[in-house]
C-alpha positions as CSV (number, residue, x, y, z in Angstrom):
1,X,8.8,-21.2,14.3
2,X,6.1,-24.1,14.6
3,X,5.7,-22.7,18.3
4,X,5.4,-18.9,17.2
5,X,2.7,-20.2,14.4
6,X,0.4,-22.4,16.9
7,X,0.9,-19.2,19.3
8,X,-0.3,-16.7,16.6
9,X,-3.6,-19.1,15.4
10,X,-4.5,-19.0,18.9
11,X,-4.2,-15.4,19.0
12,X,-6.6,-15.2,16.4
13,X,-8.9,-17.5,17.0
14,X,-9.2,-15.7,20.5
15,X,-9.9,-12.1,18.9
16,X,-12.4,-13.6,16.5
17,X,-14.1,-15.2,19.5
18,X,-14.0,-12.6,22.0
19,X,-13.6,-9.1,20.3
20,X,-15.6,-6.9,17.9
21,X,-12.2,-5.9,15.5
22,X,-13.2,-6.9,11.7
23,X,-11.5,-9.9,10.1
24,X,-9.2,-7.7,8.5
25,X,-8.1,-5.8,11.9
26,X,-7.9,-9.2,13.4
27,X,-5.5,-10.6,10.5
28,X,-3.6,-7.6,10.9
29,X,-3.1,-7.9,14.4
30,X,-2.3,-11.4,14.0
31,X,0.5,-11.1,11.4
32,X,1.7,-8.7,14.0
33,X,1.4,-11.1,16.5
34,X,3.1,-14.0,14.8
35,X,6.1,-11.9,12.9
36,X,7.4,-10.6,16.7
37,X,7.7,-14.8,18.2
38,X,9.2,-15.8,14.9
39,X,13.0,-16.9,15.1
40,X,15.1,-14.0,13.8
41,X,18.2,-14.9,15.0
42,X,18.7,-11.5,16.1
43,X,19.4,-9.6,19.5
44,X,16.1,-7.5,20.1
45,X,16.7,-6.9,23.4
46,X,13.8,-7.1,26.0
47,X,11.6,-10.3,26.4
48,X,9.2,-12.0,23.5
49,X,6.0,-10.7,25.7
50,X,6.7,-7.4,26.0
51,X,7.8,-7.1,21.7
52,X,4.7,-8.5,21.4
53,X,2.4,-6.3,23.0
54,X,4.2,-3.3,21.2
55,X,3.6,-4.7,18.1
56,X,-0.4,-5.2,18.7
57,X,-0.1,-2.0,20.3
58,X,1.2,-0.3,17.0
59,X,-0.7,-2.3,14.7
60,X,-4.1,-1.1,16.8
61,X,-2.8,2.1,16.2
62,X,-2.3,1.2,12.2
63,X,-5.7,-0.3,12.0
64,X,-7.2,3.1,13.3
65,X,-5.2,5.5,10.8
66,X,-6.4,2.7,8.1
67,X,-10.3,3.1,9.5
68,X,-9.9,7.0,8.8
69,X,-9.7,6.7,5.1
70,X,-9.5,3.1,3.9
71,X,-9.5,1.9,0.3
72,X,-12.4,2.3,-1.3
73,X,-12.1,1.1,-5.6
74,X,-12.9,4.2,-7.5
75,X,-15.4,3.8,-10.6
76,X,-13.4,4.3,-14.1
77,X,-14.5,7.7,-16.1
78,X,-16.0,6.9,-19.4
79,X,-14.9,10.4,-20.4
80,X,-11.8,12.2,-20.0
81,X,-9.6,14.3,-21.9
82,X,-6.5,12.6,-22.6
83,X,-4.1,15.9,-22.7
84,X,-5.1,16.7,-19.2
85,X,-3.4,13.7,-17.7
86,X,-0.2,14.3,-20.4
87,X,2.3,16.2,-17.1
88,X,1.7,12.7,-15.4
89,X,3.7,10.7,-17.8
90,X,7.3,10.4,-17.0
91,X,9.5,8.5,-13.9
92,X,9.3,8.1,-10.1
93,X,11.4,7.4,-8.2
94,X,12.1,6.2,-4.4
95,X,13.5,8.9,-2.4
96,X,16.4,7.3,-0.7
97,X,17.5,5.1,-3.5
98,X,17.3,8.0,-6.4
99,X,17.0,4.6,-8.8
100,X,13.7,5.0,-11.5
101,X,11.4,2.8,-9.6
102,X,7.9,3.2,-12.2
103,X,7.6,5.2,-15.2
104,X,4.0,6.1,-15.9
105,X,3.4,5.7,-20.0
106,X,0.3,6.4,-22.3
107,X,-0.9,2.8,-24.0
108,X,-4.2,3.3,-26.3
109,X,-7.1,4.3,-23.9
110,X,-5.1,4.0,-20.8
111,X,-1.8,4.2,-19.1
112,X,0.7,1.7,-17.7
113,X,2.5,1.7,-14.5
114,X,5.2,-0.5,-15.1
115,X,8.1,-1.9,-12.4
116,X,11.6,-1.0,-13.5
117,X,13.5,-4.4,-14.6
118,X,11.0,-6.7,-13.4
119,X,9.5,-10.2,-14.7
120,X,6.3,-8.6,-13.0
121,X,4.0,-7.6,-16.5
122,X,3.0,-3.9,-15.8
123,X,-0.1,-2.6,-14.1
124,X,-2.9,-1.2,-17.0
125,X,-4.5,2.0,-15.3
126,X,-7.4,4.2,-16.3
127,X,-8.5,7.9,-15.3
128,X,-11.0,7.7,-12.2
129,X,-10.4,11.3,-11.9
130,X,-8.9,14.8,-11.7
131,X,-5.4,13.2,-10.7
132,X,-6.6,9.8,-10.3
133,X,-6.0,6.9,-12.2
134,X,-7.5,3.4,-11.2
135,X,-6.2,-0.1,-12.5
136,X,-7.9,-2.6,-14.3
137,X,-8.7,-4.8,-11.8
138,X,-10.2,-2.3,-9.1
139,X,-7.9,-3.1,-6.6
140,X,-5.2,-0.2,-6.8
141,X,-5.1,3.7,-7.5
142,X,-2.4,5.7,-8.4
143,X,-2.5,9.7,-7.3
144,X,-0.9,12.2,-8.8
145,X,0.6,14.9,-5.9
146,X,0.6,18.4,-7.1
147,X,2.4,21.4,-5.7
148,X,1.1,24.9,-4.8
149,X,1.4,25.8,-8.9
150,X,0.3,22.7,-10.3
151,X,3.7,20.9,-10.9
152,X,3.0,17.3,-10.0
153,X,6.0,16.3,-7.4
154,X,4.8,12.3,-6.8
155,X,2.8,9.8,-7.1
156,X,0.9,8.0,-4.1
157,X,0.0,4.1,-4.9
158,X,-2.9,2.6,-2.9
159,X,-4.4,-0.2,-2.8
160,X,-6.1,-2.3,0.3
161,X,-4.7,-1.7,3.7
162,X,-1.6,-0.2,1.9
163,X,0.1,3.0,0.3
164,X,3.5,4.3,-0.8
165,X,4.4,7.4,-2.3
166,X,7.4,7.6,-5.1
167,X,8.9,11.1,-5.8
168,X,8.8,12.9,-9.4
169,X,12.0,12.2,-11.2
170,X,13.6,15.8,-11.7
């Protein structure tokens, strides 16, 4: 483990040295990096080098998806109409588990996104848009995904370098 970390810091502080990938491509690559020479105690089959260049090679691929449409903190409307973002409200769920994951509920002049039996308090979201709701803090959105008549099937969360989509509970 100690090896696999002084491995990994050397891997960055080469690409911050010698190559023109932003500090967050370069922290990316890294965890990649360092998560492939950590101990597992599993058979992966194949040798250390070779897991590691796969990983880079999929996390280079990663960063450039990310590069396409990163996060970018939407501004909060000052004016909305709180009956249009009424067929939001309800549960979501994770599609192979079924279970309620978040359940999206109306609190005074905003909503709140929170986690299903969790210690975690909930998330306090604002509109920032048609189907768009942005939390307090700036540093996630919540999406509402709509289907060809308007029903809204799921909800994609984003927030830096990140996203997951939960399904509409039926």
């Amino acid at each position: 483990m100690v090896e696999a970390m002084r491995k990994g810091a050397l891997f960055m502080t080469v690409l911050r040295a010698e190559s023109d990938y932003s500090k967050d491509d370069i922290m990316a690559l890294t965890h990649a990096y360092s998560k492939v020479l950590m101990p597992d105690f599993k058979l992966n089959g194949g040798s250390a080098h070779r897991r590691a260049l796969e990983a880079i090679e999929a996390q280079k691929l990663s960063n450039i998806e990310y590069a396409k449409d990163p996060f970018v903190s939407p501004p909060r409307l000052t004016e909305f109409d709180r009956e249009a973002y009424a067929p939001f409200e309800g549960e979501y769920v994770r599609d192979k588990e079924g279970k309620v994951i978040w359940t999206l509920q109306r609190k005074d002049d905003g909503y709140v996104w929170p986690y299903r039996k969790s210690d975690r308090s909930p998330r306090l979201f604002y509109p920032a848009g048609e189907r768009l709701l942005v939390s307090a803090d700036g540093r996630m959105t919540i999406e509402f995904l709509v289907d060809d008549k308007g029903a809204v099937t799921a909800v994609e969360e984003r927030w830096h370098r990140g996203r997951q989509v939960f399904s509409r509970k039926t």
